[in-house]
N, C-alpha and C positions, 0 to 999 in steps of 0.2 A: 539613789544617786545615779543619774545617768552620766555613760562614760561610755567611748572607745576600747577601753582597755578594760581587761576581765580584774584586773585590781586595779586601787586608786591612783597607780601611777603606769608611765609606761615602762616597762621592764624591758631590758636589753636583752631578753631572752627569746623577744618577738622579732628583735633589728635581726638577728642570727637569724632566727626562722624562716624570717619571711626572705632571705639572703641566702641563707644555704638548704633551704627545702628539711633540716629535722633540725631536732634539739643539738646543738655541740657542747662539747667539752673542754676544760681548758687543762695544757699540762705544765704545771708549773717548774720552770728548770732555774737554777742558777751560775751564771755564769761569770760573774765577776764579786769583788767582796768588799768592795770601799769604795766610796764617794768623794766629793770633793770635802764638805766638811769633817771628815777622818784624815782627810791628807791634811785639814789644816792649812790649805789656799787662803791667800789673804788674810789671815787671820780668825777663819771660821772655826767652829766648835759643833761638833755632833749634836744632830736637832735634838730637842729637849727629851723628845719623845720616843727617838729612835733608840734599841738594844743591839748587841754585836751582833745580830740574825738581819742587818738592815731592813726594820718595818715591815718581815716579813716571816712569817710564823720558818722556826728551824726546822730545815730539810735534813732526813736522813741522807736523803745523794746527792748534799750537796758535793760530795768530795767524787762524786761518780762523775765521768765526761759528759760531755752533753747527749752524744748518744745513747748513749746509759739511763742518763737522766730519762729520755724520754721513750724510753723503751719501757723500764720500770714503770713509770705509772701511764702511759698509753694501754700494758694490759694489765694491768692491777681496774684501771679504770673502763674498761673496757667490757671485762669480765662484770665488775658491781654493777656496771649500769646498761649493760649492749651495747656501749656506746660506737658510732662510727665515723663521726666527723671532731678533729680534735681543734684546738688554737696551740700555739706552742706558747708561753707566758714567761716572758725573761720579767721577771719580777723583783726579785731582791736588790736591794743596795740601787746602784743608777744605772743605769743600761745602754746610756752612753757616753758614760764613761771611759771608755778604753779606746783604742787603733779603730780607726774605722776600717781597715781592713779584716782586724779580726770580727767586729762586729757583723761585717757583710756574708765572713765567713761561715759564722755560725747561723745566720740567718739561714742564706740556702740550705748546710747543715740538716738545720730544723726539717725544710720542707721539702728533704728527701725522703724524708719519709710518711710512706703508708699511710694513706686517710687523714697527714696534716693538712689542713684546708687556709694556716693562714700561721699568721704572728699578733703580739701580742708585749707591748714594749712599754715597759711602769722607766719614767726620767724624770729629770725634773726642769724648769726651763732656762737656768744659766748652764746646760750642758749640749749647746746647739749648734750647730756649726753648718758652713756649705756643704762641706764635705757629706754630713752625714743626713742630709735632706735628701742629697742624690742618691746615698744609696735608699733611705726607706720609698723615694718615688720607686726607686727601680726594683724594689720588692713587691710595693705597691700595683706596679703593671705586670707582673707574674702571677700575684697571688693577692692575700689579704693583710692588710696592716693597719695594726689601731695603736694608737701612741697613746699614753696616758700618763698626763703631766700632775705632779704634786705641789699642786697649787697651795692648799689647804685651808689657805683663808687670803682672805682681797687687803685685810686691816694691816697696815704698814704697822701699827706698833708691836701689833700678833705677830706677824712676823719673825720681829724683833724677838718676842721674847720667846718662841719656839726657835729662836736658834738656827732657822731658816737658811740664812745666807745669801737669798735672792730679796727683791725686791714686786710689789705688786708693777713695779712699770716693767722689771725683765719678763713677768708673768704676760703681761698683754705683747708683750716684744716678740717673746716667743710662741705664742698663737698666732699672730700676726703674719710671721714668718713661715709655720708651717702651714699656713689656711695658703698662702699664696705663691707657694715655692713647693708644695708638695699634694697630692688627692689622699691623702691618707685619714682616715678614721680618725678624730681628736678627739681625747675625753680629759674631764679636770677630775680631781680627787679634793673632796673639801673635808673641814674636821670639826664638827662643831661639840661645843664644851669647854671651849675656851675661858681663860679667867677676863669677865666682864667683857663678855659676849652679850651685846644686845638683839632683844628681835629687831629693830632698825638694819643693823649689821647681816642680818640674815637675810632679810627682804631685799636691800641693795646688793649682797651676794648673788641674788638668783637673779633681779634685774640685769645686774651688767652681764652675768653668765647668759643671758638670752641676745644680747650685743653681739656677745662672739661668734654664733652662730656654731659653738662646736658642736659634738652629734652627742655626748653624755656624759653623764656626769658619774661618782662613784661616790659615797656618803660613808663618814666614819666618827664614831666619838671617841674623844681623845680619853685614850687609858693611861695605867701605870703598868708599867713593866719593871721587873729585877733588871737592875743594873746599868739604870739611864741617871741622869740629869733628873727626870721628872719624881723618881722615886724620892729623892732630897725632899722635896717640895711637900709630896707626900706626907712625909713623915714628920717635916717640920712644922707642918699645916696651912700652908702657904698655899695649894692646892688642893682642891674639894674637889672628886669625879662628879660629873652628872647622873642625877638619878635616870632611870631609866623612862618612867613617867615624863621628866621635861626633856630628855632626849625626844621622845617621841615627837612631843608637844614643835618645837625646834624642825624637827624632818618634816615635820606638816605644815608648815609656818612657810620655808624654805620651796618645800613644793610646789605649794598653793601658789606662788609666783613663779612659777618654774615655765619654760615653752612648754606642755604637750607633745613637740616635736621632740623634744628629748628626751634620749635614753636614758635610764637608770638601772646602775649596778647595785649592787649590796647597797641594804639602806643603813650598816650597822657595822661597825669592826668585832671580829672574833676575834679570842684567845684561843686557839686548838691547842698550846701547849698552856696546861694551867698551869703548871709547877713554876711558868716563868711570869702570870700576871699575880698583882697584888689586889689591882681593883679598878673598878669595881667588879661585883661578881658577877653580874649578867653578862659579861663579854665571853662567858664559857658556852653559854647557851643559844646558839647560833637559830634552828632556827624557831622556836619559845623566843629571840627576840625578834626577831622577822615580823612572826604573827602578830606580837605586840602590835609593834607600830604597825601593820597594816589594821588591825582592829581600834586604834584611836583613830587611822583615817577618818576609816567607815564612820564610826562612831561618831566625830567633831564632823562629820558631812562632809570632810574634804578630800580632794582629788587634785592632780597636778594642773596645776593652770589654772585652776579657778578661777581664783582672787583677778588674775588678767581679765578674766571674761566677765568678772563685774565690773572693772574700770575701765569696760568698752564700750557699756551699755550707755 
């Protein structure tokens, strides 16, 4: 396979490198605990797939301050890996959510400290406002800022039946908006495993993701966790998880139309806490499933972009 990239895809582990001169690290803090669909706005309903951890494996600190927070594992992480350039990852639940002042607040916050080289912001795209474009530009021209919005699928009825809340037109609304109101790092989070997910659906996923022009993407298959909506489904058999074989099959499908200019994060959702997932059970085994799918790559001959550079020829 001839390729750019030392795997079949491009890994957001080379945009950092080749960006901040070594490997970084990311330190995951929480700083808010609800959403709009837990408040219950308009009528919404906690996504199907989300647990009281907001889609985000439970933190020990989460109840620690944010300096706390990132003190703990800046040298917890630190120490395991030498590490010396960190991201700060306001991760859980939606992140902006709250006062934009507090959000500005805790930003800087973040990047008072020590070897933080940047930020790190998981939202979702009906949580967008003027207000809060001005502050990530102006964090943005300080430092470093990557927004990563939870798209999860382009399919309006998907949507729908993840319990979503937004729509694919607020999705494009809100790239739109921050591709040209702000310089900040854009990445989508997709979910595939959905019920009556086609590969068509996959293929016009990665095509219009190359429209956007955002800089990566972040890949997860849809699990079950204790104490969702989705566990119902589960168990009333109404929902089947993806085996991990047509997972893989799906991330290669997906890629294969994907720019090459784009980055890619994790190609896989972990469970770190088992005791809270049901299933399937490969989402324990983080990275045994990584290599997976990178060895059907290899294996099916593909790499990201391909399938574009045969329908150029």
């Amino acid at each position: 396979m001839n390729s750019k990239f030392e795997t079949p895809y491009n890994p957001i582990s080379s945009f950092y490198k080749d960006k901040f001169g070594e490997k970084v690290y990311k330190i995951p803090v929480t700083t808010v605990d609800t959403c709009p669909n837990r408040e219950g706005l308009k009528g919404m309903e906690t996504c199907i797939f989300c647990d009281v951890w907001g889609s985000a494996a439970r933190s020990e600190s989460s109840n620690l301050t944010l300096d706390h927070q990132i003190k703990k594992y800046k040298n917890h992480i630190g120490k395991r890996f030498k590490a010396k350039k960190f991201l700060v990852y306001f991760q859980a639940y939606t992140n902006s959510f709250d006062k934009v002042q507090t959000i500005k607040k805790n930003f800087h916050q973040a990047l008072e400290h020590e070897d933080v080289i940047g930020i790190v912001v998981g939202t979702r795209p009906d949580c967008i406002s003027p207000a809060l474009l001005r502050v990530w530009q102006e964090v943005h021209e300080q430092s470093f800022l990557s927004v990563e919005l939870g798209a999860q699928t382009f399919d309006e009825d998907q949507l729908v039946y993840l319990k979503r809340g937004h729509t694919h037109k607020q999705t494009l609304s809100a790239i739109k908006r921050i591709k040209s109101e702000t310089d900040v790092d854009l990445g989508l989070h997709f979910m595939f495993g959905l019920p009556g997910e086609t590969d068509q659906e996959i293929i016009e996923m990665a095509l219009e993701t190359n429209t956007l022009k955002v800089d990566n993407v972040k890949l997860h298959n849809m699990h079950v966790l204790k104490n969702t909506p989705l566990e119902n489904d589960f168990f009333d058999g109404s929902f089947t998880p993806i085996s991990r074989n047509e997972y893989a099959r799906r991330v290669g499908l997906f890629l294969s139309h994907l720019e090459p200019s784009i980055y890619v994060h994790r190609l896989a959702a972990l469970s770190s806490r088992w005791d809270e997932l049901i299933a399937p059970d490969w989402c324990k085994r983080k990275m045994e499933t990584h290599q997976f799918i990178v060895d059907h790559l290899y294996q099916s001959h593909s790499q990201q972009g391909c399938k574009l550079q045969v329908n150029t020829l």
